[in-house]
N, C-alpha and C positions, 0 to 999 in steps of 0.2 A: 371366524376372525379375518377380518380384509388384511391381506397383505400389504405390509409397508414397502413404499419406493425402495429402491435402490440404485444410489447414482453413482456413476464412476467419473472423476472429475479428474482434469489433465492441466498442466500449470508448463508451458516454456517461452514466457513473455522476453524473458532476457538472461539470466544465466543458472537460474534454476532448473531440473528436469524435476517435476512433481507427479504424484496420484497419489487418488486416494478415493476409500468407498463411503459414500456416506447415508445412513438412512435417519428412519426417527423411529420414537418412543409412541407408546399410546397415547402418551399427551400430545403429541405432534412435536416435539421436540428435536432439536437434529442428535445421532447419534454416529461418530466417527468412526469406525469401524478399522481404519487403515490409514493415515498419512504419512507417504514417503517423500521425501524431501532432498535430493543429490545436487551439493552445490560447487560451484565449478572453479570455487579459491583458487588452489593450484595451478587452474590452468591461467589463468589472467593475471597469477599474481605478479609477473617479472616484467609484465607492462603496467601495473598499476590501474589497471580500469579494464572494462572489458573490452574483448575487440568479437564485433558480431559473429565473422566467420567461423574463430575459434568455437565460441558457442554453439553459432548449427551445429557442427560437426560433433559435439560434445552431444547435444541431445541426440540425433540420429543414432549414437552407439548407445546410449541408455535407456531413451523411451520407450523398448520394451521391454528392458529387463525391469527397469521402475514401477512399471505397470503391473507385470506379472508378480511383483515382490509385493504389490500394494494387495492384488487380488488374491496369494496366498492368504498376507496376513490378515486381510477380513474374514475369512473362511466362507467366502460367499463363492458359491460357484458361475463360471463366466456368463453362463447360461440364465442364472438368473437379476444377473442385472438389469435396471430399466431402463439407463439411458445413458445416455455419455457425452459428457458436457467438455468442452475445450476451448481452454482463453483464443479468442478469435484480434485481441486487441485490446488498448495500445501496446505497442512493445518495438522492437526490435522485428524487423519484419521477417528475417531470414530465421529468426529463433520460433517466432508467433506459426511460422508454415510447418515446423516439423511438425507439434504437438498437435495442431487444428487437423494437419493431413491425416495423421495417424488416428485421433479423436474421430474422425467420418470413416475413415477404412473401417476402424470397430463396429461403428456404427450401424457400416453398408454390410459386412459381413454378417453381424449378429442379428439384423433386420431387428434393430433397436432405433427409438428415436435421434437425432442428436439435437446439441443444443448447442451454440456457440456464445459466450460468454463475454461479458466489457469485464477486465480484469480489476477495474477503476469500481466495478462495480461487486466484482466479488471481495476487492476491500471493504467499501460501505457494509457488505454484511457480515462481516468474518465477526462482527459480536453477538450475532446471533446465534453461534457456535457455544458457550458456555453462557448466553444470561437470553431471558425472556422477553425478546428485545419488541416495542409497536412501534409504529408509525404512527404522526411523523416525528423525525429528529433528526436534529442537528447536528451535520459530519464536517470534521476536521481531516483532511486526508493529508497523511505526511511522509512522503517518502522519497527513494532517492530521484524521482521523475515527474511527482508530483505535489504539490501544496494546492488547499483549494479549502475553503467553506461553501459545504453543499445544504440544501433543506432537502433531507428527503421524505418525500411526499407518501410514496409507495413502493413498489418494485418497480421500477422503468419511469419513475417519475422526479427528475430531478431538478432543481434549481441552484443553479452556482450564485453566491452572494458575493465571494469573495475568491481571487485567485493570485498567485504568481504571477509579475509582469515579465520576470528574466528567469532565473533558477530555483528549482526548488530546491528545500529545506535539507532533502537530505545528501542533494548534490554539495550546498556547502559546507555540511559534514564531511564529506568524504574529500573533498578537495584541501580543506582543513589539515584533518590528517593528511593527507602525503604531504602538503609544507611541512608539517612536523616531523615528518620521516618515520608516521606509522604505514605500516604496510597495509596491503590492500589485502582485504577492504575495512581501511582502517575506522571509518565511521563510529561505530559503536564505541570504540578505544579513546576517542575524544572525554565521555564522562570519565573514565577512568584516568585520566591525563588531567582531566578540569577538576577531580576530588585532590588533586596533590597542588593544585595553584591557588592563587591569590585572583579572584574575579573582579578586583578593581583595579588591580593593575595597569590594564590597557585602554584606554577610551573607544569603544567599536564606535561607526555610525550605525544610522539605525534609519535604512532607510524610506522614504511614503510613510514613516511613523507617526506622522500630522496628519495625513492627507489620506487620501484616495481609500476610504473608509474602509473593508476590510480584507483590500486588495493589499498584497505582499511583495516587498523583494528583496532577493539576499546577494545579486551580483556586489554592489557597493560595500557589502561586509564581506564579503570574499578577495576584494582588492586589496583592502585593508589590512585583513590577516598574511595576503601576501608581499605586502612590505614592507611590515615587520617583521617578516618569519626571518627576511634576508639579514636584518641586524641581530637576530636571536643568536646566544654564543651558548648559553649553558642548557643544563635540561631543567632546571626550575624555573628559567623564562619562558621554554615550552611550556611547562604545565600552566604559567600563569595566562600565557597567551589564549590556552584551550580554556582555561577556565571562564575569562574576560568573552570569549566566543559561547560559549555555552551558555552565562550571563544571560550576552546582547540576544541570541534567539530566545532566552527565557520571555524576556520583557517584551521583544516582538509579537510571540507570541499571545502572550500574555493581554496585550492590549490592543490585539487585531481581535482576539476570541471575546473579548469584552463585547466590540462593535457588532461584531457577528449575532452576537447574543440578543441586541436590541432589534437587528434583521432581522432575525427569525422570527422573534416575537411579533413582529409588524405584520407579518404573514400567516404566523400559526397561531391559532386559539386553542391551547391547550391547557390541561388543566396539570399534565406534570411535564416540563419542558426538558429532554436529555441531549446529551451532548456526545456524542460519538467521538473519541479519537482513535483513527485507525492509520495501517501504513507501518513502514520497516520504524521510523523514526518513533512512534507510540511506546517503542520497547525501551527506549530513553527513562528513567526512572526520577530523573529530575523533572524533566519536562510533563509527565505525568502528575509527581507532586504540583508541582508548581499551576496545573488546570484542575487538578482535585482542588487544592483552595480555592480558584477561582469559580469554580459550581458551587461549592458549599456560600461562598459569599454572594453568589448569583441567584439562589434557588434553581441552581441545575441538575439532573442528576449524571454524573460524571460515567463515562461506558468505556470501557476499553477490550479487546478482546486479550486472550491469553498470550504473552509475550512471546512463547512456540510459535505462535501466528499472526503476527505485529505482519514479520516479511514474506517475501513471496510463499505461496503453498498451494496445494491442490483441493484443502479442505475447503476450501472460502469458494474457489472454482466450482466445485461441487457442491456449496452452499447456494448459490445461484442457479445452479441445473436443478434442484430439487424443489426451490420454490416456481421456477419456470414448468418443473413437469407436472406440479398439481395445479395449473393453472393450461398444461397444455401448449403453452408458447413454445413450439420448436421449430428450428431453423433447417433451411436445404442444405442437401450436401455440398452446394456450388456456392455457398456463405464463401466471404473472400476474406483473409488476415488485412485488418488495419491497424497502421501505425499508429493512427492519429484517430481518438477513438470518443470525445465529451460525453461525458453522460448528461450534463446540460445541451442538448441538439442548440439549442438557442443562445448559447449563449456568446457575446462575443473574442475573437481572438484575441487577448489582449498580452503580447509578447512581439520584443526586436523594437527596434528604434522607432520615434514617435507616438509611442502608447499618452494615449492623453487620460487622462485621470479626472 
């Protein structure tokens, strides 16, 4: 019997310290062995947002105890792992150096492959963790640094159809909350604030909702929520304000992922068309509902990975080293961290002042 891979995947794009081991089944299927996940609330929380520094420093004291805690709980021995994959970008640059450094030390010590990672890209696969997912299909990535409709093609082949021109989606969740005076990281606490309000309450704009086919932006609903937050007096106009906001990105959403959908289709001949939404924001249980009907009225098939894995982790990291190591694509030890990381190479910048549409 041929032995199954074994990958040890490393996650510190921004304030998560992650590992985790991952192999597969005899069907080829991936098998999680391990995922640790140490998140750095605490530390960021009395600034409201993260501050990078804080964060190196925060991985540097954990990434080996995270690691070793990951490789206990696989019960794989270090020796026989095959390769060691670590998010190399986008992120936070000074966060992206601990885990990549430390991911090549392992590497150069255990005279193991490495592989360095688009973390952009270990979202795209993190549904290949719990469902049997082909190429090609259509990804929605939704999180706190990025919004995007991708087609993907195959592994390393991507096409952006549609992107954020200012912030993404789950920056104005989070910025959201702290107008309302949830704490950080108040994001997720929005649906929970939106189930107790009135969603017609507020008028949001909604904005490139005509236009710029199924390109996105949520700066102009971010203004908006901020001034109203400043006339809000009670906590039921909070919850109506979160609600009226939850709404407006339903319906943005909602009617960018329609456009998206006839993109795709222009491009792919397929004969069952799915639709990926991944990213921290996917673990939204509205905005979920709300694209489940929109596939089932599309003839799409709706994918999401397991809400454990919506946000940053190391399983998804290691999801991508494992399809890279049966394919052999491994990276040099002198792979450099990038901030700024497209999984479309081609595609254009389309963000700051003057983006024409």
């Amino acid at each position: 019997m041929n032995k199954k891979p074994i990958i040890l995947g490393i996650e510190s794009s921004c304030d998560e310290t992650a590992a985790s081991i991952l192999t597969e089944n005899e069907q080829g299927l991936p098998v999680i062995l391990s995922n640790i996940v140490s998140s750095q609330v605490d530390v960021h929380k009395e600034f409201g947002g993260v501050v990078p520094e804080l964060a190196a420093r925060s991985h540097i004291e954990k990434i080996d105890l995270i690691t070793k805690k990951a490789i206990n709980e696989s019960g794989v021995k270090i020796q026989d792992i095959d390769a060691i994959a670590s998010t190399a970008g986008p992120g936070l640059i000074v966060c992206l150096s601990v885990g990549l450094s430390f991911g090549k030390a392992m590497a150069s010590s255990l005279d193991k492959p490495f592989i360095a990672v688009n973390h952009l890209e270990g979202h795209a696969l993190s549904p290949k963790l719990n469902s049997n997912l082909n190429y090609p299909y259509l990804l929605l990535l939704i999180s706190g640094g990025h919004t995007q409709f991708l087609s993907v093609k195959d592994l390393g082949n991507y096409k952006r159809l549609g992107t954020t021109i200012d912030d993404a989606v789950g920056e104005a969740f989070d910025k959201t909350a702290k107008l309302l005076g949830i704490a950080f990281p108040g994001g997720p606490q929005i649906e929970v604030y939106a189930s107790k309000g009135d969603p017609n309450k507020y008028e949001l704009p909604k904005p490139i909702f005509h236009k710029g086919g199924c390109n996105l932006s949520f700066a102009g609903l971010k203004t908006a929520v901020l001034k109203i937050s400043k006339q809000i007096k009670t906590e039921q106009e909070k919850y109506d304000l979160a609600a009226s906001f939850q709404k407006t990105v339903e319906e943005i959403l909602l009617k960018k992922s329609k456009i998206a959908f006839e993109e795709f289709k222009k491009i792919n001949n397929t004969k069952k068309n799915v639709f990926v939404v991944a990213g921290g924001v996917a673990a939204n249980k509205n905005i979920r509902t709300v694209l489940e009907n929109l596939c089932a009225d599309e003839k799409f098939e709706a994918t999401f990975p397991p809400v454990n894995l919506c946000g940053d982790n190391a399983a998804m990291i290691a999801m991508v080293g494992l399809e890279k190591f049966k394919l052999k694509q491994f990276s040099k030890l002198d792979h450099p961290a990038r901030p700024r990381w497209p999984l479309d190479q081609n595609a254009v910048f389309l963000k700051g002042a003057g983006v024409k549409l």
